[in-house]
C-alpha positions in Angstrom: 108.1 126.6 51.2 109.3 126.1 47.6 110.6 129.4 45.7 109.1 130.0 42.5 109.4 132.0 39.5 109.3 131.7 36.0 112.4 130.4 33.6 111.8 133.7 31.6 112.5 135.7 34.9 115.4 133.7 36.0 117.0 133.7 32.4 116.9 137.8 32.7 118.6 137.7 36.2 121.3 135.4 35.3 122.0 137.4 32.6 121.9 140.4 34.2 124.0 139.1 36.9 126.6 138.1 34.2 126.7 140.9 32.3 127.2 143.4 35.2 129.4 141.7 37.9 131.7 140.7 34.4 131.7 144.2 33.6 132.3 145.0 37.1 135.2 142.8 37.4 137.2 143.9 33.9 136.8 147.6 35.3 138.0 146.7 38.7 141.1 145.4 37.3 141.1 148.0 34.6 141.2 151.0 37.4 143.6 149.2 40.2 146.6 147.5 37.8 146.5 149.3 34.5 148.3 152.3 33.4 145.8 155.3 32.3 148.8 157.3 30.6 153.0 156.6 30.7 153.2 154.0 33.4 150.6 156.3 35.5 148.4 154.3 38.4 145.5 155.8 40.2 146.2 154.9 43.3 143.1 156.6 45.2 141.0 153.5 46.7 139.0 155.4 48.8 137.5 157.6 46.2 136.3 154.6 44.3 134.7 153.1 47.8 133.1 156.1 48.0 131.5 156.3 44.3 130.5 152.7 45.0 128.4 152.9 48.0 126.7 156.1 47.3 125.4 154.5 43.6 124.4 151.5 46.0 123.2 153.4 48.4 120.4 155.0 45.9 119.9 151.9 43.7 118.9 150.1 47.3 116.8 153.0 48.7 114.8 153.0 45.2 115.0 149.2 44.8 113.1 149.2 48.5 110.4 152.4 47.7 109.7 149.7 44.4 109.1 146.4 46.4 108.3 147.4 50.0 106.4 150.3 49.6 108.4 151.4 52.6 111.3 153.2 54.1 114.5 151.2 54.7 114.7 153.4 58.3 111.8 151.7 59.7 114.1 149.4 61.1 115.4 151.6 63.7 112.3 153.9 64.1 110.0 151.0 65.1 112.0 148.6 67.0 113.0 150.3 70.4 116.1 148.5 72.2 116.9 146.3 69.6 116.6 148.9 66.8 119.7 150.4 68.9 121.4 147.4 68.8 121.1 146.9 65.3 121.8 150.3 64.5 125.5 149.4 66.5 126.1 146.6 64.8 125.5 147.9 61.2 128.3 151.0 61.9 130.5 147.7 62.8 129.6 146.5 59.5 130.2 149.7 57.7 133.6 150.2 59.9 135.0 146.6 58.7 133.5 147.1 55.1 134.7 150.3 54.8 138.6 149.4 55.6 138.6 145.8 54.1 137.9 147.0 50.0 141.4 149.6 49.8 143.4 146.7 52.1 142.3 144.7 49.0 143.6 146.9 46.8 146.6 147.4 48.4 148.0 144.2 47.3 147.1 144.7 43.8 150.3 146.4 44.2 152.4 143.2 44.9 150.0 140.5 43.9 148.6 139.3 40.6 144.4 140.6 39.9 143.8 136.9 39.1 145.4 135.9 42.8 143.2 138.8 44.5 140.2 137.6 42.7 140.7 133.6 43.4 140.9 134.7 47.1 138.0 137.2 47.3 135.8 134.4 45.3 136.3 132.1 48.7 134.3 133.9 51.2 133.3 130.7 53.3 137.1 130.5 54.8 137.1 134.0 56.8 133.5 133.4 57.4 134.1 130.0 58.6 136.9 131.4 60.7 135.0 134.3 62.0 132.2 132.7 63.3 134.3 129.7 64.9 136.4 131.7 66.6 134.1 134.2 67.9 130.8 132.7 68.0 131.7 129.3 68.3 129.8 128.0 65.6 130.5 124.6 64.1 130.4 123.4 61.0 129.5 120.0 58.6 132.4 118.4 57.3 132.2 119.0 54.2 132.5 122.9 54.6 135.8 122.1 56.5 136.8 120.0 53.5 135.8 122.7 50.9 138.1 125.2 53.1 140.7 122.9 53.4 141.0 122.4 49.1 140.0 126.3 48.7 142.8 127.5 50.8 145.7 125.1 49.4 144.7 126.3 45.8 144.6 129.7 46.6 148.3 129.1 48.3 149.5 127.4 45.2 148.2 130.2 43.0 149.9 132.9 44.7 153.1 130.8 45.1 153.2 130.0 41.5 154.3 132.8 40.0 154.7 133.0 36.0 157.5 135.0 34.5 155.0 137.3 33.4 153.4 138.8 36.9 156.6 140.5 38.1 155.8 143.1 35.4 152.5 144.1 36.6 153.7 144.3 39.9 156.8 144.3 42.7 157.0 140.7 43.1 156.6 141.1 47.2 154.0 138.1 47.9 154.6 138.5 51.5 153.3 141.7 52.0 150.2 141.2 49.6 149.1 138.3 51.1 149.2 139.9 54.1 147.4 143.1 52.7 145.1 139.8 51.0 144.3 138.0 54.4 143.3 141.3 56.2 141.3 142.0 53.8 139.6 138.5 53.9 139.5 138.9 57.6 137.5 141.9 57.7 135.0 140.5 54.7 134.8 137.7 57.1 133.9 139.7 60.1 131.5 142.2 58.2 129.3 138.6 57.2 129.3 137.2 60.1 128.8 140.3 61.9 125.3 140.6 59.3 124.4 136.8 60.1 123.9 137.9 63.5 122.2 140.8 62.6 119.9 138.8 61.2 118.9 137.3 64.4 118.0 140.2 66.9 114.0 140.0 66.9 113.1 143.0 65.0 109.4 144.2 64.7 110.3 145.4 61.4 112.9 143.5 59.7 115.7 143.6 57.3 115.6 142.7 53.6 118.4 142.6 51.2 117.7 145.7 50.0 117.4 147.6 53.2 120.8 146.6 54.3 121.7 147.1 51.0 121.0 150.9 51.4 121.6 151.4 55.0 125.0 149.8 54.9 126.0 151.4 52.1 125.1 154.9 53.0 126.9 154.3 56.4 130.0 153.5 54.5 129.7 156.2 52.6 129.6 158.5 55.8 132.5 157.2 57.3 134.5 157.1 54.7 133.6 160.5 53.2 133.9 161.8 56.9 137.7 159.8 57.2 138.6 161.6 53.7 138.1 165.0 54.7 139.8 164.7 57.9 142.6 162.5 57.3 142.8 161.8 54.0 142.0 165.2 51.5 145.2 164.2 49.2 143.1 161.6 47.9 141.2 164.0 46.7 143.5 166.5 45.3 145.2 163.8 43.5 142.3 162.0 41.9 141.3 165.5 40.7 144.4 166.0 38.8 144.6 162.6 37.6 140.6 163.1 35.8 142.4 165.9 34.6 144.8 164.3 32.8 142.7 161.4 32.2 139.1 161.8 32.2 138.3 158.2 30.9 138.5 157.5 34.8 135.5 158.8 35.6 133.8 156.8 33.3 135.7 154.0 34.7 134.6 154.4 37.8 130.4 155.5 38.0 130.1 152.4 35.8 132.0 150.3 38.2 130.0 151.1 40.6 126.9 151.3 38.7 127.3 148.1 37.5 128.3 146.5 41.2 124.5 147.9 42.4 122.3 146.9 39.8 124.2 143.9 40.3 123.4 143.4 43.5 119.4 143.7 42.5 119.4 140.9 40.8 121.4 138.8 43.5 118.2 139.9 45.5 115.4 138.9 42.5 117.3 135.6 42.4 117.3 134.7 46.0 113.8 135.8 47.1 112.1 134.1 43.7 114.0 131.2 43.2 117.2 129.8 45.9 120.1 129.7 47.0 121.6 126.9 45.0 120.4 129.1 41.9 122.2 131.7 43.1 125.6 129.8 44.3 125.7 127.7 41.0 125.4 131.4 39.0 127.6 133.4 41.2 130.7 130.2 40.7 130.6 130.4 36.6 129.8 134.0 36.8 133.4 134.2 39.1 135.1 131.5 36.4 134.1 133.7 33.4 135.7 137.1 35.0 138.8 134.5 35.0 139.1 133.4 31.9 137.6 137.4 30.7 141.2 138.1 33.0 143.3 136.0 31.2 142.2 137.1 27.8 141.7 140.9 27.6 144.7 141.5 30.0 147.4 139.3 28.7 148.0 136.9 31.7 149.8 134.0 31.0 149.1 131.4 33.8 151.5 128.1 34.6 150.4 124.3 35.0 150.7 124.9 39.2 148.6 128.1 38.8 145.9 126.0 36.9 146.0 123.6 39.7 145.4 126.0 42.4 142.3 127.6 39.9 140.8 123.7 39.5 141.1 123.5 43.1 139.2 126.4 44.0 136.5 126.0 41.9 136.4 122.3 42.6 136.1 123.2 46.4 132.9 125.5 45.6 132.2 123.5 43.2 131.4 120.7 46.0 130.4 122.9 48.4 127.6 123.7 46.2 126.8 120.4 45.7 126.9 119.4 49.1 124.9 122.0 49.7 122.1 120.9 47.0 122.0 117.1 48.7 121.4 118.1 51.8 118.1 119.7 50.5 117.1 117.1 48.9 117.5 114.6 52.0 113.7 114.4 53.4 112.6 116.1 57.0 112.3 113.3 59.3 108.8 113.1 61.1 
């Protein structure tokens, strides 16, 4: 059945979208690589996941009271056995989501922002890899092309090194790629490990929003609960550091703020128009926190690091339109 909604609708989600996923991204980079004072780096990840999914956590709990008229626990209270099993594989979700965000920030520390964000913008590879390799799944070609151009840009990128990102960080590409492709990994496992969610028969079932709060509350949990145990420097040190620097906290609740209400509109967008609305979007959305990148902080990229970007964005570029002929191929009788 055909989506609709109206263009004045979808011009205030796209815009919305833009606006807070750009803002999003300039603070990301603005809290991991920047200096606050004389060469001083918060370096507290864990505390930002934290802000994050507790802001989500509400915005999707209120977003769902709004639209559903219902509570996003339903799921598990009215669903017997498979409520259970959904309720197991959502704390494997929250696990993998939980530890794959400060991985990514790790190698901010060796790494170029620009070459984290390239990578983090291709999430069909670990998906792809993910489900191949534990569910077997198989793919059209063209997805195996779009992985193929997507992952030999990416490695260009990072190779590529200008003069200019040994300043921002150690130079040591080994290590952040490897920080990188964990990181990926994990993303990869927490999606697939929700596209199977998807699919245990539930009486009551998920919505964006619902998973939105659910999962987010459970990372909070965990990683509030991994803190306290393991991890209370963290805190200590991010309290001295808002001492010194109290901008931080602004930093950070809008960060996150912005990375919720963001997320509404991803939902508005896919449940009143489609997909390809949403993928066409998300890629210029992801090209314009680029070239935001390059302007407000100063990057100076080289001819082989434009390759690698034109190659990325060519891949999902075609993976978007691949995906957009295959709808419009008719149902055979």
């Amino acid at each position: 059945m055909k989506k609709e909604g109206s263009a004045l609708l979808l011009a205030i989600c796209v815009l919305g979208l833009y606006s807070t996923f750009l803002t999003w991204s300039i603070l990301q980079e603005r809290i991991n690589t920047t200096p606050y004072g004389d060469n001083e780096y918060f370096r507290a990840p864990l505390i930002i996941n934290i802000v994050q999914a507790f802001l989500a956590s509400i915005v999707g709990l209120i977003y769902t009271a709004l639209t559903t008229k219902s509570s996003p626990f339903d799921v598990f209270t009215h669903n017997g056995t498979q409520g259970w099993q959904a309720f197991k594989s959502l704390v494997l979700i929250s696990i993998c989501s939980s530890v794959a965000s400060p991985v990514g920030y790790k190698s901010l520390a060796h790494l170029d922002y620009l070459a984290y964000l390239l990578a983090k913008s291709c999430k069909l590879i670990p998906v792809m890899f993910v489900h191949f390799t534990l569910y077997k799944t198989r793919f059209p070609l063209f997805k195996y092309v779009v992985a193929s151009l997507v992952t030999l840009g990416v490695t260009i990128f990072t190779l590529a090194h200008s003069k200019e990102s040994k300043k921002v960080n150690d130079g040591n590409t080994a290590l952040g790629l490897a920080y990188l492709i964990g990181s990926m990994l994990l993303d990869g496992l927490t999606n697939s490990t929700q596209d199977q969610l998807f699919k245990i028969p539930l009486e009551k079932k998920f919505t964006g929003a619902k998973l939105m709060c659910i999962l987010n509350l459970f990372i909070f949990v965990l990683t509030a609960g991994y803190i306290v145990l393991f991890q209370r420097l963290q805190i200590s040190n991010t309290y001295q550091f808002i001492q010194k620097y109290p901008q931080l906290i602004y930093d950070i609740v809008v960060f996150a703020g912005c990375g919720a209400i963001g997320q509404v509109f991803i939902f508005i967008i896919l449940e009143r128009f489609d997909s390809i609305v949403l993928i066409t979007a998300t890629v210029t959305r992801k090209m314009l926190s680029m070239m935001l990148s390059v302007v407000l902080f100063g990057h100076h990229l080289n001819i082989n690091q434009w390759i690698g970007v034109v190659l990325v964005f060519g891949g999902i570029g075609f993976e978007a339109f691949a995906k957009f002929q295959q709808k419009r191929k008719p149902k055979s009788d």
